[in-house]
C-alpha positions in Angstrom: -8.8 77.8 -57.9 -11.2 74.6 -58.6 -14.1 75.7 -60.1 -16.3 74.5 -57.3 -14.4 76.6 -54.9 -15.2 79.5 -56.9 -18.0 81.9 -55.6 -20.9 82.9 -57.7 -21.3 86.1 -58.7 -24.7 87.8 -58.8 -26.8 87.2 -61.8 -29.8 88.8 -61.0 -30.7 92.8 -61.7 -30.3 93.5 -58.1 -27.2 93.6 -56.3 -27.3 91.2 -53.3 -25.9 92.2 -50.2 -23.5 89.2 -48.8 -23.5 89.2 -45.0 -20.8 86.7 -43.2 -21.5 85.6 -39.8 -18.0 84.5 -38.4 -16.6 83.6 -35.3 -15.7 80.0 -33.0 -18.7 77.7 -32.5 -21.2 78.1 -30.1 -21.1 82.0 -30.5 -25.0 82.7 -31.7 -24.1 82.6 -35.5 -27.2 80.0 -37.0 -29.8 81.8 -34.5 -28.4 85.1 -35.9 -28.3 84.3 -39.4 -32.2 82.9 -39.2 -33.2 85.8 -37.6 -31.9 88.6 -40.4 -33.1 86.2 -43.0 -37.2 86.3 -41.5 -36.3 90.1 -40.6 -34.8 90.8 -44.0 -37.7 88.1 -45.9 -34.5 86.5 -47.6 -32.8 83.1 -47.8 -30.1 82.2 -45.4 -26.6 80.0 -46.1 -27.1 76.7 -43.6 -23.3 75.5 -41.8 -23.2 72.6 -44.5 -20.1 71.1 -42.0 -23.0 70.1 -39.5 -24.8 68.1 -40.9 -21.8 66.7 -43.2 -19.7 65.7 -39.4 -22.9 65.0 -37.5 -23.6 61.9 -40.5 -20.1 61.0 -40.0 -19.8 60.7 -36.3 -23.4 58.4 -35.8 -21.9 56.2 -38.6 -18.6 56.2 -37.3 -18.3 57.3 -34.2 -15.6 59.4 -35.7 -15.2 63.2 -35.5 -13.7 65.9 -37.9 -10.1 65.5 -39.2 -7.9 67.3 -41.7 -9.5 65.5 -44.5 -12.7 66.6 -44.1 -11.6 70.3 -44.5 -11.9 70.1 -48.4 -15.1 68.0 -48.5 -17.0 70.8 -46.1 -15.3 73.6 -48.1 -16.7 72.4 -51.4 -20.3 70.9 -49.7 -20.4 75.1 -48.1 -19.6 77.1 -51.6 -22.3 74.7 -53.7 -24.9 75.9 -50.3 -24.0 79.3 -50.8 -24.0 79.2 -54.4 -27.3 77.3 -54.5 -28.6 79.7 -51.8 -27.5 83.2 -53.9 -30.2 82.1 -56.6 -33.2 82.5 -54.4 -32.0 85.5 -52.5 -34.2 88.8 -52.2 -31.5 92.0 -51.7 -30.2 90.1 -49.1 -27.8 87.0 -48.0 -26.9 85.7 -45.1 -23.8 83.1 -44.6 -24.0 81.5 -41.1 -20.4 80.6 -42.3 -17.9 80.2 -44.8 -14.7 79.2 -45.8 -12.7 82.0 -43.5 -13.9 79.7 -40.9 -12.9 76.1 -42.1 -9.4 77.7 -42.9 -9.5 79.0 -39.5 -10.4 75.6 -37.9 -7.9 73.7 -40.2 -5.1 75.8 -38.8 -6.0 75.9 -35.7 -6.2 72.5 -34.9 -4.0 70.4 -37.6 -1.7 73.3 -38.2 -2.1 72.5 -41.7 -4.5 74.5 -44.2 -4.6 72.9 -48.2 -3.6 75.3 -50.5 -6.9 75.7 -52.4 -8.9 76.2 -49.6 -6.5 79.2 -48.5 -6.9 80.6 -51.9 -10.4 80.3 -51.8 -11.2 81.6 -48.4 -9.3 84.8 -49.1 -10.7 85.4 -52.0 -14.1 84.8 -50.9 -16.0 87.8 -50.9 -18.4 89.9 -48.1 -20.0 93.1 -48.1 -19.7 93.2 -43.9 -18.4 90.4 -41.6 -20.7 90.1 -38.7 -17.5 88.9 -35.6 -19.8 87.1 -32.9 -18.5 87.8 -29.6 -18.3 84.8 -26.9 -20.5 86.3 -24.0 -23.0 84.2 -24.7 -23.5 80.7 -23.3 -21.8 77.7 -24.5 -23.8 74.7 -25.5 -22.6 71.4 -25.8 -23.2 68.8 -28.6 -21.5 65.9 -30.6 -19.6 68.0 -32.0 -18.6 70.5 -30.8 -14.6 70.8 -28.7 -15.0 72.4 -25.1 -16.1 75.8 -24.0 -12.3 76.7 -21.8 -9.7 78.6 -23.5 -12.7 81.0 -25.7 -11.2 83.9 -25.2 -7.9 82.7 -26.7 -9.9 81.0 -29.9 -11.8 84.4 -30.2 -8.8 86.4 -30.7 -7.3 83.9 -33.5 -10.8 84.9 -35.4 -10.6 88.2 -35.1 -7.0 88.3 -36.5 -8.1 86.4 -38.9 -10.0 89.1 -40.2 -7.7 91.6 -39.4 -5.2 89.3 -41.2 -6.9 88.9 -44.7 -8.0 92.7 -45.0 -11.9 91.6 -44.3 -14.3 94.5 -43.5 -16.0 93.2 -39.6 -18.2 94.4 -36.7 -18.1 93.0 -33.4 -21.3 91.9 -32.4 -21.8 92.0 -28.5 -24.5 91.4 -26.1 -28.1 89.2 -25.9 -29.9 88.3 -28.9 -32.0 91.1 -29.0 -29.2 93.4 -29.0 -27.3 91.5 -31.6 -30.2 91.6 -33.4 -31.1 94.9 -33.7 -27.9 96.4 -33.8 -27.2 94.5 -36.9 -30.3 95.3 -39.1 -29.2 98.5 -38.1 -26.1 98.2 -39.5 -27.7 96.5 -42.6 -30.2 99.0 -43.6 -27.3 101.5 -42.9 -24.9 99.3 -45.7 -28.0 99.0 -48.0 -27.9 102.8 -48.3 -24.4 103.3 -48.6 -24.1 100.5 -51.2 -27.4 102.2 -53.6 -25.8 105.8 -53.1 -21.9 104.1 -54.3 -23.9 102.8 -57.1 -25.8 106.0 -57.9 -22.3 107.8 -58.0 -21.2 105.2 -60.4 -24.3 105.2 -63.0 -24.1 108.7 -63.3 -20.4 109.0 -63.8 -21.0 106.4 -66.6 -23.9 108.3 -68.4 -22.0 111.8 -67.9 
């Protein structure tokens, strides 16, 4: 793998807890991800591929193609990378590379090989699967709101499909909301008792 497709570990003294939001566009994942990170006083990982295709369609008048799979993949690791620096205990990704492999297959049937490689072995402590019963909300860039339900289930397999640990997330923002932190705190002490466990089986 190219080394700027590789994923940082963490340097710090504290373990950082890597949260992936995930799922097709227009499913609550930036508002999400903004929200945990205030909740949580943390930094949050921005969708680089925004901002990279919104630039290219006011210059252009172009949208996304196969080629700019490798360019957003790249442009999203150095974000996340950058992002893991200035984390406190917490991170949250409001994507990653699952996604652009799961957008480059989906509509050029075509995914390039180091981008597979990297997007498997990108790794999350929890995947946070945004359901589609919210609204959909158009903009430059995004496709169409019909067919959801069919581009829903081709995420979740996804998932499924590369072995990635996932919780649905259902409902209105509150509810999404506090059902993750929930979840969080609830990882957070899982993760500090694992590590407990481990500590003392190395001292004894």
């Amino acid at each position: 793998m190219e080394e700027n497709l590789k994923q940082l570990p963490n340097a710090g003294a504290i373990e950082i807890i890597k949260i992936a939001l995930f799922g097709p566009e227009s499913t609550g994942k930036t508002t999400l991800a903004k929200q945990l990170a205030e909740h949580f006083k943390t930094a949050w990982v921005p969708e680089f591929a925004r901002d990279y295709l919104q630039e290219k369609w006011e210059k252009t008048g172009q949208i996304c193609d196969v080629d700019d799979m490798l360019p957003i993949a790249y442009g999203q690791t150095k974000l996340e990378n950058d992002s893991l620096s200035i984390a406190n205990k917490h991170l949250f990704c409001d994507t990653n590379l699952l996604v652009t492999k799961v957008f480059s297959e989906a509509y050029y049937n075509f995914c390039d090989p180091l981008l597979d490689e990297a997007a498997r072995e990108h790794k999350y402590d929890l995947f946070f699967l945004t359901d589609i019963d919210v609204p959909w909300e158009k903009d430059d860039l995004r496709d169409k709101a019909e067919g959801r339900e069919s581009v829903f289930a081709v995420f979740k397999q996804a998932l499924i499909d590369n072995n990635k640990p996932f919780i649905t997330l259902s409902g209105d923002e509150n509810l999404r909301l506090n059902k993750a932190i929930a979840i969080i705190n609830d990882l957070a002490v899982s993760k500090k008792m694992e590590f407990s466990s481990l500590d003392f089986a190395q001292i004894y």
